[in-house]
Structure formats: C-alpha cells, structure tokens
C-alpha positions as CSV (number, residue, x, y, z in Angstrom):
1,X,82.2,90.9,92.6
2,X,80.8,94.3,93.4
3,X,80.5,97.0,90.1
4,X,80.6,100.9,91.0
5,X,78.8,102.7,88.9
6,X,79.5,106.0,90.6
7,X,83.1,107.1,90.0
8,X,83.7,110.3,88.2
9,X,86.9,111.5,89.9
10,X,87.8,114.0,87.2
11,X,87.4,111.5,84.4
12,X,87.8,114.3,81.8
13,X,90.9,116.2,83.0
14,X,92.5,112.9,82.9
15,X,91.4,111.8,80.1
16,X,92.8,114.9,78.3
17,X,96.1,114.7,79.8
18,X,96.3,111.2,79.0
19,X,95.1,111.9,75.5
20,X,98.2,114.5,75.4
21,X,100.8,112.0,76.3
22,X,99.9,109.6,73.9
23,X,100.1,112.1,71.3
24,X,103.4,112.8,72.1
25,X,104.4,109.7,71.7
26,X,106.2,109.5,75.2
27,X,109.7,107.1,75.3
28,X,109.0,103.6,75.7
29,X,105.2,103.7,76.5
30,X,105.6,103.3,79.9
31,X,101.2,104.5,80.4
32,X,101.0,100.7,79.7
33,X,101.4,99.5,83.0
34,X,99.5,96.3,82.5
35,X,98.6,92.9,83.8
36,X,96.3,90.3,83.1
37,X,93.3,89.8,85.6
38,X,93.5,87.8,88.2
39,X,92.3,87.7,92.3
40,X,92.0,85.6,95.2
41,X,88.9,85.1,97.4
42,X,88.7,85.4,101.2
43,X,86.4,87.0,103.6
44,X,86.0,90.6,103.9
45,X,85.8,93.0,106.8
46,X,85.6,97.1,106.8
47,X,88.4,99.1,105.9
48,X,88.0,100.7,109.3
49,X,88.0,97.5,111.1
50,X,91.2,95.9,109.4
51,X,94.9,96.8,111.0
52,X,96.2,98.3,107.6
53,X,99.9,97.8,108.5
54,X,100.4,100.4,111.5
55,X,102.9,99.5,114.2
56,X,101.3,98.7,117.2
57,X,100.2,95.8,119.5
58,X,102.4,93.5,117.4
59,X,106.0,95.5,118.2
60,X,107.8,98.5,116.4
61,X,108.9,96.2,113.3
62,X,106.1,94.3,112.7
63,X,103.0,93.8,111.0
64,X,100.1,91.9,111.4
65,X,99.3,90.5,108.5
66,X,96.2,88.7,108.5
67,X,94.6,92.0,109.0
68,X,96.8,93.7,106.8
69,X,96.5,91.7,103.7
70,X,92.4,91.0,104.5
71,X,89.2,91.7,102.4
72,X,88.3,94.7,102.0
73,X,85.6,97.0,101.2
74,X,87.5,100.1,99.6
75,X,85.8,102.8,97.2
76,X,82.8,100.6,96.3
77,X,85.2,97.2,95.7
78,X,85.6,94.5,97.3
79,X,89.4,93.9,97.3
80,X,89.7,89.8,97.8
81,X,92.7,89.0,100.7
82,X,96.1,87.7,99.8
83,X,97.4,84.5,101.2
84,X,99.9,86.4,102.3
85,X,101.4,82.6,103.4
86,X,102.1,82.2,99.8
87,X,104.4,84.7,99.9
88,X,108.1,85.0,101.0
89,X,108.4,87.2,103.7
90,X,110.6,89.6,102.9
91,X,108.2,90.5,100.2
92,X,105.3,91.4,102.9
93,X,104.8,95.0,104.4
94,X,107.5,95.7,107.3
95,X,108.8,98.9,109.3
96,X,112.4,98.7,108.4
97,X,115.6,100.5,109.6
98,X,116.1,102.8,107.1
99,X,119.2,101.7,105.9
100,X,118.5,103.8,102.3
101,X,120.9,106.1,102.7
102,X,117.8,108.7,101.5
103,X,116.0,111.3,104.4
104,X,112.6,111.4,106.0
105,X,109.8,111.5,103.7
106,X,111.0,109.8,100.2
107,X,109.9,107.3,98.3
108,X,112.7,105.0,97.1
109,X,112.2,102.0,94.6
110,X,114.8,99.3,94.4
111,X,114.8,97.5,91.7
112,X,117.5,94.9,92.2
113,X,115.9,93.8,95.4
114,X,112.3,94.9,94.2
115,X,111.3,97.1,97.0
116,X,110.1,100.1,97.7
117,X,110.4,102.2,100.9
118,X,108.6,105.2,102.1
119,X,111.3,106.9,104.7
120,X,110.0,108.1,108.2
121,X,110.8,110.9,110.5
122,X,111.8,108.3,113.4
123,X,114.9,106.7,110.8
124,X,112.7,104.0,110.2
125,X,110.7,103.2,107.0
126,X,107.9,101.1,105.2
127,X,109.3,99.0,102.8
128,X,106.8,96.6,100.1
129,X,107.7,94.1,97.9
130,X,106.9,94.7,94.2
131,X,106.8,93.5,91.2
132,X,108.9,95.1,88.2
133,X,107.7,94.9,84.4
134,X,109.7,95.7,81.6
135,X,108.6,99.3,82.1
136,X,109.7,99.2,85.4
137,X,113.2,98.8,84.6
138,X,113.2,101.2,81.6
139,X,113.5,104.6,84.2
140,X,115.5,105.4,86.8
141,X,116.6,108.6,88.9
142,X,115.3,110.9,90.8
143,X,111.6,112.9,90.3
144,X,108.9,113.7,92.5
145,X,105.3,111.8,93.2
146,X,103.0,115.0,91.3
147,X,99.8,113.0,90.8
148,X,98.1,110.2,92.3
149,X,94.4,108.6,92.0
150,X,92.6,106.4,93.6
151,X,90.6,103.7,91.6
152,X,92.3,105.3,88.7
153,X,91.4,104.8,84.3
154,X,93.7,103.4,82.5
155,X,94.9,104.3,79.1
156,X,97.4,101.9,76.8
157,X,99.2,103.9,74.6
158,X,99.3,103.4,71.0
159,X,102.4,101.0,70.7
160,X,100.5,98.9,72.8
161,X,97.2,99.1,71.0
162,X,99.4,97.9,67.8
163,X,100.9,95.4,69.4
164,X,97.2,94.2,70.7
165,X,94.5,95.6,68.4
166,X,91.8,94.6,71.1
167,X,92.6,97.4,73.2
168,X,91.8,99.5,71.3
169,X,88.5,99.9,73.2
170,X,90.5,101.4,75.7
171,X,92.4,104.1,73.3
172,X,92.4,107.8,75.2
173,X,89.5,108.6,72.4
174,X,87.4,106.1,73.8
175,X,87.9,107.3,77.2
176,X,90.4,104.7,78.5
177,X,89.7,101.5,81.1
178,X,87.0,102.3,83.7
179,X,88.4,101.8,86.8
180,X,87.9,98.3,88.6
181,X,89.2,95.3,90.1
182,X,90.9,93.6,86.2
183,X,91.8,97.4,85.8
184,X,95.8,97.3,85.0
185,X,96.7,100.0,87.4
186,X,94.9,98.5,90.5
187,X,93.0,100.1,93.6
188,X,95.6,103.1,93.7
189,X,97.9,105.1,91.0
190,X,101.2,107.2,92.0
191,X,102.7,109.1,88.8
192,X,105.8,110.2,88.7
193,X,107.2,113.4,87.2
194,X,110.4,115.2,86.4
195,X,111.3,118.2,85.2
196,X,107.5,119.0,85.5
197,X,106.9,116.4,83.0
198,X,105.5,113.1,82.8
199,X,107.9,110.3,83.2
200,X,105.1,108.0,82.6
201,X,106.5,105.7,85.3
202,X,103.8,104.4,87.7
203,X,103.8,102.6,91.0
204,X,100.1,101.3,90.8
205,X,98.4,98.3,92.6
206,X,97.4,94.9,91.4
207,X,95.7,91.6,92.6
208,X,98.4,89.4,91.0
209,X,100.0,88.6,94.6
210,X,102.2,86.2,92.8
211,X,103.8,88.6,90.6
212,X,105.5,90.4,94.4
213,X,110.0,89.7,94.2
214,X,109.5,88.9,90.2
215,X,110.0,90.8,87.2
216,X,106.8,90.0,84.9
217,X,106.2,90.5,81.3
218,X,104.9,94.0,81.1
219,X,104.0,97.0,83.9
220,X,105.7,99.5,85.9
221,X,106.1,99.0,89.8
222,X,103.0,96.9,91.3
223,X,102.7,97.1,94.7
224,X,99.2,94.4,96.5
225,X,96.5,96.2,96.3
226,X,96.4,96.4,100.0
227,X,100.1,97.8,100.2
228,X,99.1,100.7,97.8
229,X,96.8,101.7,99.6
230,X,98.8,102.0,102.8
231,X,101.4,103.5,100.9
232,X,98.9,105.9,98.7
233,X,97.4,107.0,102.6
234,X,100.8,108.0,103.7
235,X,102.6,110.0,100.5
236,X,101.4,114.0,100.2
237,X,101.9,115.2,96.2
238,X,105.6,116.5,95.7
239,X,107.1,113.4,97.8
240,X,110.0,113.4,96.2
241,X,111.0,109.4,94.6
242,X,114.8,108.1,94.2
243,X,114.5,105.2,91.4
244,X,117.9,103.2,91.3
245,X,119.3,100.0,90.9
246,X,122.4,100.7,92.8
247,X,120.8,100.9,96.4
248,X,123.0,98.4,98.8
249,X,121.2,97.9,101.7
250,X,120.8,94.6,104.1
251,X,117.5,92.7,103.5
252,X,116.2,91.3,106.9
C-alpha cells in the first residue's frame, strides 16, 4: 500500500471551515460520513491507460468494465480493482436514458433505488450505484454541488467522537483524518450546499464495493472509488443536485 506524504491541498482552510461546522453543531452530524476500512487487491495500470467509463468502442450504453473498475494509480494511491463480477449489474456504471425527469447537467441521487445520475446534454445520463448510510437518508431536496476535493480530510463531528471516544484523534482541533485509502470519505468528496450553507451531506468514495444497492450502518452517499472519480472529473462547482426519494423511473 503506497503512503503520500505530499498532500497539502488547502489543509488549513478546510480545516477551519470544518472546525466551524462542528461548532455549530450542524443537524444530525451528517460530516460523519464513515466506514470501516476495507479493499480488494488486483493488478494495477495507469490512470491514463484504463477506459474510465467513456462510451466508446463497447456501444452508446455501455461500459467496459474491466477497465473501468481496474487498479489504479490516482494522486499517489494505489486504488485496488473491484470484482466488479461480485456485483449486480444494475449497480455498475452505465449511460442511461435519462428517464429523471431533471435537465442537462444535474446531479440526482435516488435513494429508493440507490443511484445517482449525472444528466447529459445528449438526454442521456451516467447513473452509479451507491450505498446510503443513515446520513444518507437524513436530507433530501434540492441544493447545489459548492465544494468538492480530491483525496479529501475527514473530520467526525463531536456526536460521533462521544459516541466513539477513539476518534477523537481525528477531532477538527487535531486536524482531522489525513487523507488515504481507510480514509471515510474515499479518493473524492462532493459537498453539498443550500441556501449558501452547508448541508453537510456528502457523496464521497469508498473501497467497501460490497456496501453498492445497500443501506449500511453509518455514511452519506458512497459511490466505488473508481465511480467517484468519473463522476468528480465530470461535475463543475454550482452543479446543481436533486436529492429525493420520490424519483420513478425504470431500472434497466
């Protein structure tokens, strides 16, 4: 397992917003998007070299996804490949029909069906599988994508650190978790915000492939660590996010 060292993306800017959230004492602590650690093994090939989910040689709709869900070499990490075999298929990366009912250029989360869709121009649209904690169901509406970070630090908030006193090495006065692969919120971090706040909701990566189509114990909206960042390549700041359990739309 490979260790960066290097990583400074604005550590202490974060930090202090973070710090200010937990001050606040924000809802239902939604900043603790978490997961135990966990991975796979496989072999690895460049980020460059890998097909990372584009439509192409393999037809409009599909994907191939032995080079989609491969090792990879991203930031300094080695990201391990998902048996993506494992897996029902609906839950793998697919260029959809998009049947959302929402225009071009959204981001939609679903979270009876536990999907999330990034609408095209071309009335099609990426659609992942996720996995929904109890945070993940504890928000819904309509906001906008404000802030996103690759490799991001993550910060419980204090409910959580009394609820677990052993993370409290992780507290926003200690400087939170240093980013990594058993870091909560994955290779990639969207935050959501309305209003110009906050909403503390998150749709973040993680290697626990098996939590994909299942609501888990704790965490907002995990996406693979390979489908985040496809997704985080893709979604400018200000993409505005629909978050709804009402959305009825077929499931091919």
């Amino acid at each position: 397992m490979l260790t960066k060292t290097n990583n400074k993306t604005d550590g202490r800017s974060r930090r202090a917003v973070l710090t200010g959230l937990v001050a606040t004492g924000a809802a239902v602590g939604l900043a603790g998007c978490s997961m135990s650690g966990g991975g796979t093994t496989g072999t690895r090939t460049s980020f460059r070299d890998r097909l990372v989910g584009r439509a192409g040689a393999f037809g409009r709709n599909r994907v191939d996804y032995a080079s989609a869900y491969s090792s990879v070499v991203d930031e300094g990490y080695v990201l391990p490949a998902v048996p993506w075999q494992q897996i029902d298929k609906r839950y793998l990366r697919s260029y959809v029909k998009n049947t959302t009912g929402e225009g071009p250029n959204n981001l939609i989360v679903d979270t009876d069906n536990h999907f999330v869709y990034f609408t095209r121009p071309d009335g099609m649209a990426w659609r992942y599988g996720v996995g929904l904690g109890r945070e993940g169901f504890a928000w819904a509406g309509r906001a906008e994508m404000r802030w996103k970070r690759k490799w991001p630090t993550w910060t419980p908030p204090a409910e959580m650190i009394a609820r677990e006193p052993e993370l409290a090495k992780y507290s926003a006065d200690n400087g939170g978790m240093p980013p990594g692969l058993t870091n909560p919120l994955g290779a990639r971090a969207l935050y959501i915000f309305q209003g110009g706040k906050d909403t503390l909701y998150r749709l973040h990566g993680s290697p626990e492939w098996r939590s994909i189509g299942r609501n888990v114990s704790s965490g907002c909206v995990r996406l693979m660590n390979q489908d985040i960042i496809h997704l985080y390549d893709q979604v400018p700041n200000g993409t505005p996010i629909l978050v709804t359990s009402g959305l009825r739309t077929p499931v091919a």
